[in-house]
C-alpha positions as CSV (number, residue, x, y, z in Angstrom):
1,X,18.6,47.5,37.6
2,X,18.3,47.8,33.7
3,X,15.2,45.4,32.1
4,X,16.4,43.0,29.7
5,X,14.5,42.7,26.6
6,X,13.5,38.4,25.7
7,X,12.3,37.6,22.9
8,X,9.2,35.3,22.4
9,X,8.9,33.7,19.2
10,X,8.0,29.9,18.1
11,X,10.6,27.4,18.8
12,X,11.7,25.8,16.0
13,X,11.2,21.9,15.6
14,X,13.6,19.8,14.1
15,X,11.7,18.0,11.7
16,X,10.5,14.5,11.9
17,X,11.0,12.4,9.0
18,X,7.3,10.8,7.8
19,X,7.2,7.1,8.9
20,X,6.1,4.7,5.6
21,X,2.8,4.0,5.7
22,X,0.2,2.1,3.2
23,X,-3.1,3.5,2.6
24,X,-5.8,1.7,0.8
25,X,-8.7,4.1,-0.4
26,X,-12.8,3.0,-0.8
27,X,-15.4,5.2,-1.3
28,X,-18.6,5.0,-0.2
29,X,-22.1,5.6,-0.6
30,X,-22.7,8.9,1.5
31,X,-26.6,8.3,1.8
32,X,-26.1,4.8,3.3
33,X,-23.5,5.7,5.6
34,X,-25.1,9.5,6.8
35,X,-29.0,9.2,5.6
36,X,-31.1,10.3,2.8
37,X,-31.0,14.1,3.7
38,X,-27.4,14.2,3.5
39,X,-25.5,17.2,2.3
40,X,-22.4,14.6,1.8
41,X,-21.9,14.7,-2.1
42,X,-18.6,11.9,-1.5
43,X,-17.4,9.9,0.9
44,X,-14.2,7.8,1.4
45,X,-13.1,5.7,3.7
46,X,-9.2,5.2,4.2
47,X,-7.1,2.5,6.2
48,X,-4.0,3.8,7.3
49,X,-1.3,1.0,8.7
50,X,2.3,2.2,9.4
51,X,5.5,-0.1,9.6
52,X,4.8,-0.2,13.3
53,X,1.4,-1.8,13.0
54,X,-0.4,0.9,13.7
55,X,-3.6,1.2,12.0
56,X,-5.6,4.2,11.7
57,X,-9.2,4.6,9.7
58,X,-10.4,7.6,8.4
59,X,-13.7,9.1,7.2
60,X,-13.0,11.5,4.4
61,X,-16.3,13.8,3.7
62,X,-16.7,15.5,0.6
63,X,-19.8,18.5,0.6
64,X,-20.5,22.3,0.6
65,X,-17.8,22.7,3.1
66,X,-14.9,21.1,1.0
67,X,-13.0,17.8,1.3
68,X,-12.1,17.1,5.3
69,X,-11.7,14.4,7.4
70,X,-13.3,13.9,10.8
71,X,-10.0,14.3,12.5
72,X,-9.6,17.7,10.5
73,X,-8.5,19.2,7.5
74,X,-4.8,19.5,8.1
75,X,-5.0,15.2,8.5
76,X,-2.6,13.5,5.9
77,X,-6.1,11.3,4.6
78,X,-7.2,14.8,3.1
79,X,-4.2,14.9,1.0
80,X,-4.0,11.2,0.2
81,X,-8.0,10.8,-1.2
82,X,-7.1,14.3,-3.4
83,X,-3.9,12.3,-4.7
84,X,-5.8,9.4,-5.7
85,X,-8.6,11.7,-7.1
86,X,-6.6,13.9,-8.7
87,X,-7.4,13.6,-12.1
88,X,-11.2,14.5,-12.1
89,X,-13.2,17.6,-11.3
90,X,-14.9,16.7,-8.5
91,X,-13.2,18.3,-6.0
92,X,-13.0,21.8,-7.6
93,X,-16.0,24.0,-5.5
94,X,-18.5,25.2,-7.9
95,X,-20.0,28.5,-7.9
């Protein structure tokens, strides 16, 4: 009996086209929302509705860590707050 070598690699996904989807952008005052002691320098709240009617909010957090979301990093709100922000310095870490 001879062994057969597999290979094990990712499978590839076909991908998925992005549904449309509006997104309305607010920010908020971060000592209001998480206390005085805060370390939260920004904080933005997004509504997310797709065609379907699914609606989906978002806390966007802006502080020593970076710019995430409370679903994560990778979450599309991330990228959509740095879009509508794009043209000031804020988000740039200093150091």
């Amino acid at each position: 009996m001879t062994k057969v070598k597999r290979r094990r690699g990712k499978a590839k996904r076909a991908a998925t086209p992005e549904t449309p989807r509006t997104v309305r952008i607010r920010a908020l005052d971060p000592q209001a929302k998480c206390g005085p002691r805060t370390s939260v320098e920004r904080l933005f709240r997004v509504d997310e509705k797709s065609v379907n009617g699914t609606a989906v909010t978002h806390l966007v957090f802006l502080d020593r860590h970076g710019l995430y979301c409370e679903h994560g990093r990778s979450c599309p709100a991330v990228d959509d707050v740095r879009r509508a922000n794009k043209k000031s310095d804020w988000t740039r870490k200093q150091g």
